[in-house]
C-alpha positions as CSV (number, residue, x, y, z in Angstrom):
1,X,-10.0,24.4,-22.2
2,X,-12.7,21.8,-22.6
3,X,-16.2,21.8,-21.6
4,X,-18.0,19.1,-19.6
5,X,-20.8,18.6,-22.4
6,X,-18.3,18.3,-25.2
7,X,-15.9,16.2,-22.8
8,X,-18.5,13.8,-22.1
9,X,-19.7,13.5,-25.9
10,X,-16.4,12.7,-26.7
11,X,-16.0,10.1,-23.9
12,X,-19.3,8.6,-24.9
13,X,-18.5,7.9,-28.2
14,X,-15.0,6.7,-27.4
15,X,-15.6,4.6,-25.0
16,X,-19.1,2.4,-26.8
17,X,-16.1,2.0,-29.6
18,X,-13.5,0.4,-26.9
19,X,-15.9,-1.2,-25.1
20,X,-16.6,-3.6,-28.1
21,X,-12.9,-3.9,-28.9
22,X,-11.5,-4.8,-25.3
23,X,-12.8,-8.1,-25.6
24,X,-12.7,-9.2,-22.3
25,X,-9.8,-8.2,-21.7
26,X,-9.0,-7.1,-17.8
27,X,-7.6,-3.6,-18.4
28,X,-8.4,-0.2,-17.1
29,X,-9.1,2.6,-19.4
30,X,-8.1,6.3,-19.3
31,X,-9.0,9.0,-22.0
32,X,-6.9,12.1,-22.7
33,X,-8.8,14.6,-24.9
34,X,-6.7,17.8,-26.8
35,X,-8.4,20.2,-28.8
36,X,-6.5,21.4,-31.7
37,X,-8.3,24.7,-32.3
38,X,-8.3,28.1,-33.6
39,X,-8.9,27.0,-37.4
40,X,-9.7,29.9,-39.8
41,X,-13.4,31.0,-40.2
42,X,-15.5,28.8,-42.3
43,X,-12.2,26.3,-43.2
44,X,-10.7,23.3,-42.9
45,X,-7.5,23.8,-43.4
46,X,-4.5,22.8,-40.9
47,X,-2.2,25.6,-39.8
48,X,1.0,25.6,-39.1
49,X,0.6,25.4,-35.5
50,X,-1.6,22.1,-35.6
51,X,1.2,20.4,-37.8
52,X,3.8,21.1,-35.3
53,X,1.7,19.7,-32.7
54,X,1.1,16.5,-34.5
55,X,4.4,16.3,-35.1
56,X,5.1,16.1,-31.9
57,X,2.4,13.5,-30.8
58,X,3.6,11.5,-34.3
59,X,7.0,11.8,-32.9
60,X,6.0,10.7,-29.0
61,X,8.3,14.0,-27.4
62,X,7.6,13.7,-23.9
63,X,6.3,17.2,-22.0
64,X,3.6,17.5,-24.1
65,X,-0.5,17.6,-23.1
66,X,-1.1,15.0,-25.4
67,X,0.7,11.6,-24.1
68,X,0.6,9.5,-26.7
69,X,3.7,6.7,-27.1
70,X,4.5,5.2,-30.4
71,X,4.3,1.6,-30.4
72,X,3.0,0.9,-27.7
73,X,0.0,-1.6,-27.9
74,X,-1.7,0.2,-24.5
75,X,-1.8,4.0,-26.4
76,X,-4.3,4.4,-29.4
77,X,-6.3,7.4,-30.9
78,X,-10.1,5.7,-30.9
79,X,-11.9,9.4,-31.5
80,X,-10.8,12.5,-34.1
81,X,-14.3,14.8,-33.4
82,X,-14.6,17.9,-35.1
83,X,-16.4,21.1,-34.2
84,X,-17.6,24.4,-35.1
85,X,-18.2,27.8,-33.9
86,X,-22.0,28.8,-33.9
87,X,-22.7,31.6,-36.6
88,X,-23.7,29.3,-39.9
89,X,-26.6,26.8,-40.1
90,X,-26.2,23.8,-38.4
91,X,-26.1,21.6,-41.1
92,X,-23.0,23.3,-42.7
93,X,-21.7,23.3,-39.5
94,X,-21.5,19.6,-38.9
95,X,-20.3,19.2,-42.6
96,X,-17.6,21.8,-41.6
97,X,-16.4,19.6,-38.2
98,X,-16.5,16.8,-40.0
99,X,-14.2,18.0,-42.6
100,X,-11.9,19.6,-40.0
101,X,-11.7,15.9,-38.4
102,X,-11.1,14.7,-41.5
103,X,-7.6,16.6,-42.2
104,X,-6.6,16.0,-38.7
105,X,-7.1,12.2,-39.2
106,X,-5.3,12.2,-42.7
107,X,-2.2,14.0,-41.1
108,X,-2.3,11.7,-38.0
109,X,-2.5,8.4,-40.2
110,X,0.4,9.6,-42.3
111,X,2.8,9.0,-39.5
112,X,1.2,6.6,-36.9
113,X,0.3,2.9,-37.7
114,X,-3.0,1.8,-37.9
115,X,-3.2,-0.4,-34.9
116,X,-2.9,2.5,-33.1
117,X,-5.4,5.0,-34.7
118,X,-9.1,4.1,-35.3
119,X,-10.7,5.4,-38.7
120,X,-13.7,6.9,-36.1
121,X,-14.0,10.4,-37.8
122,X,-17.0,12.4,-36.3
123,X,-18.4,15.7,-36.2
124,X,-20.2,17.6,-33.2
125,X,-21.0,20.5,-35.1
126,X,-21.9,23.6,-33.1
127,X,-24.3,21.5,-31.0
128,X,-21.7,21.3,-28.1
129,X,-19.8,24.6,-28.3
130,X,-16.4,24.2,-25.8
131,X,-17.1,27.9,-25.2
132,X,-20.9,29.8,-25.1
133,X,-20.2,33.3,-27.3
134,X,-24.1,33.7,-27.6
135,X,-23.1,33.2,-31.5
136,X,-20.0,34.9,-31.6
137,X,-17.0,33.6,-33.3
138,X,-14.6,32.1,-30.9
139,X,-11.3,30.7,-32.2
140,X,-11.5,27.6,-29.3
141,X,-15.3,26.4,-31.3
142,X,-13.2,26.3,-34.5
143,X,-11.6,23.4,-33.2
144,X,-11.4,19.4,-33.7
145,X,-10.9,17.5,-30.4
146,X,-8.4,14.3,-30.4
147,X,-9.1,11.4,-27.9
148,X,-6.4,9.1,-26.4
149,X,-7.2,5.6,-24.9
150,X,-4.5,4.2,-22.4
151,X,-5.1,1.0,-21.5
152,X,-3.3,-0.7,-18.5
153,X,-3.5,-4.4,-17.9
154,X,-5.2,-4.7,-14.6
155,X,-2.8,-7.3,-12.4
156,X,-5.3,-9.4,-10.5
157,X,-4.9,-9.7,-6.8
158,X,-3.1,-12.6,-5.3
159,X,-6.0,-13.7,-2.7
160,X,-4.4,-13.4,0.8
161,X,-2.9,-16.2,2.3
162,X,-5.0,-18.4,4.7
163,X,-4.7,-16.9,8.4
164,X,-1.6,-18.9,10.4
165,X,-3.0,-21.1,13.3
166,X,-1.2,-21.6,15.9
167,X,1.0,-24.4,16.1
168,X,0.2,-26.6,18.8
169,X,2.6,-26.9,21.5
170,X,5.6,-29.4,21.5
171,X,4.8,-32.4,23.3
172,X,6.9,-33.1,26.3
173,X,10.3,-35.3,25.6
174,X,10.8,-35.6,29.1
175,X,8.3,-36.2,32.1
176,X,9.0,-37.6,35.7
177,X,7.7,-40.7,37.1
178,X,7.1,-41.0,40.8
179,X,5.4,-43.7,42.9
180,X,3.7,-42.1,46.2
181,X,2.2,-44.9,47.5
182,X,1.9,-49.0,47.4
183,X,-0.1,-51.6,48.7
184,X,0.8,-55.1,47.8
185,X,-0.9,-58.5,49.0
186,X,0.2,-61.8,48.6
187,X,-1.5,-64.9,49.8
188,X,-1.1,-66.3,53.9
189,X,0.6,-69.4,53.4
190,X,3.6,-69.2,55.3
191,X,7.1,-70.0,53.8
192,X,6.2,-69.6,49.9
193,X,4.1,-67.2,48.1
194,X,2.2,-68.2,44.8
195,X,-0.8,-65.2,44.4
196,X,-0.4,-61.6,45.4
197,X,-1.0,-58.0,43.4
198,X,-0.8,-54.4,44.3
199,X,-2.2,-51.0,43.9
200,X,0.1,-48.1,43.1
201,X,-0.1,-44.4,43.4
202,X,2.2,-41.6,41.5
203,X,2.3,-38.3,39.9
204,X,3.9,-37.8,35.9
205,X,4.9,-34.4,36.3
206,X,6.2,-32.0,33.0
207,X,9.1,-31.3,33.5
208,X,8.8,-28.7,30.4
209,X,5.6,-27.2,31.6
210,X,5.5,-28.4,35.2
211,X,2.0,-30.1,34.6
212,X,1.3,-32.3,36.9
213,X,-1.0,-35.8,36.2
214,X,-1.4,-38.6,38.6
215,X,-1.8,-41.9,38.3
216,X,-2.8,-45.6,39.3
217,X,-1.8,-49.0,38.8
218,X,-3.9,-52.0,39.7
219,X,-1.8,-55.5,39.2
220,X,-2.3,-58.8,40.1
221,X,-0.6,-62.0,39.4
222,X,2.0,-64.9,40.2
223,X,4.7,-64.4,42.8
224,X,7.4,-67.2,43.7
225,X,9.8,-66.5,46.7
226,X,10.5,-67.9,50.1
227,X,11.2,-66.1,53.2
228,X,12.6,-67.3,56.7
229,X,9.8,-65.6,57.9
230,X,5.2,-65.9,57.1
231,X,4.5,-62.6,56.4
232,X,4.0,-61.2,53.1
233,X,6.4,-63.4,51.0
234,X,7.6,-62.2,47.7
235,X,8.6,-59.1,46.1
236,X,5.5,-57.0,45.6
237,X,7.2,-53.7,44.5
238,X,7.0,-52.5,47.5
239,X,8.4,-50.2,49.7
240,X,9.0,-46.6,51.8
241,X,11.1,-44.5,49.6
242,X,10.5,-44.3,45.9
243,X,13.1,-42.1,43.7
244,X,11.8,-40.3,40.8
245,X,13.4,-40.1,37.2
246,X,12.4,-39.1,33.6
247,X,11.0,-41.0,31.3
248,X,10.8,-39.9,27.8
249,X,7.6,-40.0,26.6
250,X,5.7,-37.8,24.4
251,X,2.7,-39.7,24.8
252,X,1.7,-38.9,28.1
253,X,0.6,-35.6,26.8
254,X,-2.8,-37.2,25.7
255,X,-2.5,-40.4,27.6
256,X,-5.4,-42.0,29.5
257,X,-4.6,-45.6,30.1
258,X,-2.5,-48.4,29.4
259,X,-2.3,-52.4,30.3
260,X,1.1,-52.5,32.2
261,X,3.3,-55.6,33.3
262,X,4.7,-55.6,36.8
263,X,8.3,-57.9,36.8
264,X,10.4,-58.3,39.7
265,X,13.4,-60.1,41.5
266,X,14.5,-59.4,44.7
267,X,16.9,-60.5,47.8
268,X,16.4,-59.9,51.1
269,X,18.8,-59.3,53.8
270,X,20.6,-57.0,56.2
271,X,20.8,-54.8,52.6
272,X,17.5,-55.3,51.3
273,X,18.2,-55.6,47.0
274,X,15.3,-55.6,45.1
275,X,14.9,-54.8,41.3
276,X,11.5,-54.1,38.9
277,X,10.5,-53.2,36.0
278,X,6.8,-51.6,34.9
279,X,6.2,-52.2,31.0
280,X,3.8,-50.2,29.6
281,X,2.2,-52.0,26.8
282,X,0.2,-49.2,25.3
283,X,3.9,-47.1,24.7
284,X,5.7,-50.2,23.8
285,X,8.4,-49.1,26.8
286,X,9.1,-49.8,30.4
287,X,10.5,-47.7,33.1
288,X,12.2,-49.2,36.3
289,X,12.0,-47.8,39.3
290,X,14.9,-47.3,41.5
291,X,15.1,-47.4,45.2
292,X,12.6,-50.3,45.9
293,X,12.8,-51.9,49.5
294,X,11.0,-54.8,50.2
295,X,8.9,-55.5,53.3
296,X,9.9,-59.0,53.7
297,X,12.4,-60.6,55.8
298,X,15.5,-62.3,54.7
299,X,14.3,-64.4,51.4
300,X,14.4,-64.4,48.1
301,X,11.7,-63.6,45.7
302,X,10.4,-63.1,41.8
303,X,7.2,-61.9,40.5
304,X,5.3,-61.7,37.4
305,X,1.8,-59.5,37.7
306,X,-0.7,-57.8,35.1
307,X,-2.8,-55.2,35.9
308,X,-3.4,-51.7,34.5
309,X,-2.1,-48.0,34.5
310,X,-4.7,-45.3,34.7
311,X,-3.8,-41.2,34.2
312,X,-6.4,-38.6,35.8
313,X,-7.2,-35.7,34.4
314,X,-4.8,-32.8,33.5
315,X,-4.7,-30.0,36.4
């Protein structure tokens, strides 16, 4: 029923009046314009049909093209705009819209509360006719249009949550300790040892991931032990088969290097019994190896070596 230019007018007005009363406030704003038209030639008085729409509105009956809710903060009339058909001057015309607005407001403020209807009573005139009759009476210029603000809070936006990185991957509980190869040394007095050392070879291998590392020791230090026989007198660690087991050691992960202490006892014979230990002072632990077989002859043998325990590089 409305025309853009008279639309716009409307909105124009309206919203310069909210915009000074919205205060910061983060809301967005809607307008709902209804014309109540067809007023008598040349008058200002209400008819019957524009009190039974107001009565309506006044009342807040749903189904109706004017939406407006009593008592509620977010609904308020901010414009009452009056208008004119175009036969008469123009200055009687604006005089006539204004006095049109005028009842409508009166009859609006006797049943809605103030904080929801603003005392803005204007007056287009015939300036901005809803419908172009080249002069002509039309009923829909004898009107006064009725503006609605609706306000709704605007929530604000929860930022999104920072982006999940990945957590890194559980260290390894549980890794396997195998000696490959050793070469021990002791000094060439026949009968009793006093010096000797070692180099050892190995692999830690995952037993999570199946990551494989290897590994050498370098030791040196005291060994004590006599042997019915000069060769190589002591217990050096050494020997030809090597059993793996697990350690439990996270560390190894991102472990380099580590001072270590070499401890052993051992007894030679027909059986060959031997026992060591390899502490690793870095981790606070030690790890003995089982399955050690010495290279001496029958004797009997301790040690007590220093040295250090090197990790390559992760395949």
């Amino acid at each position: 029923m409305s025309s853009t230019s008279v639309a716009t007018t409307l909105l124009s007005v309206a919203g310069k009046v909210m915009a000074a009363m919205a205060g910061g406030f983060a809301v967005d704003h809607q307008y709902k314009t209804v014309y109540l038209d067809h007023f008598a030639v040349d008058s200002a008085d209400l008819t019957d049909a524009h009190r039974a729409a107001m009565d309506h509105w006044i009342a807040g009956d749903k189904g109706t093209a004017f939406p407006f809710q009593p008592g509620n903060p977010n609904h308020r009339i901010v414009l009452v705009a009056g208008l004119a058909s175009q036969t008469g001057p123009e200055a009687h015309n604006l005089e006539l819209g204004e006095e049109r607005a005028r009842a409508i407001y009166d009859y609006l403020a006797a049943g809605i509360d103030a904080d929801q209807l603003d005392e803005n009573v204007q007056s287009v005139g015939s300036s901005r006719p809803r419908v172009d009759a080249e002069g002509s009476e039309v009923g829909e210029n004898r009107a006064v249009g009725v503006v609605l603000e609706i306000r709704t809070p605007l929530v604000a936006a929860e930022p999104p949550p920072p982006p999940q990185e990945d957590p890194p991957p559980p260290k390894s509980q549980s890794w396997e300790l195998a000696l490959t190869g050793v070469v021990g040394f002791g000094d060439p007095i026949p009968i009793a040892d006093a010096l000797g050392g070692q180099y050892l070879t190995g692999t830690l291998r995952n037993l999570r991931t199946g990551e494989s590392r290897e590994f050498r020791i370098v030791a040196a230090g005291m060994n004590a032990g006599i042997s019915a026989a000069p060769v190589d007198i002591g217990i050096n660690l050494q020997g030809d088969v090597f059993t793996p087991f697990a350690t439990h050691w996270a560390d190894f992960d991102d472990f380099d290097y580590s001072m270590v202490t070499l401890v052993g006892v051992g007894l030679t014979d027909v059986y060959d019994w031997s026992a060591g230990a390899i502490g690793f002072n870095a981790l606070y632990t030690s790890v003995e190896p089982a399955g050690l077989v010495l290279r001496t002859n029958v004797g009997v043998g301790a040690q007590l070596q220093y040295g250090v325990f090197v990790v390559d590089d992760a395949d």
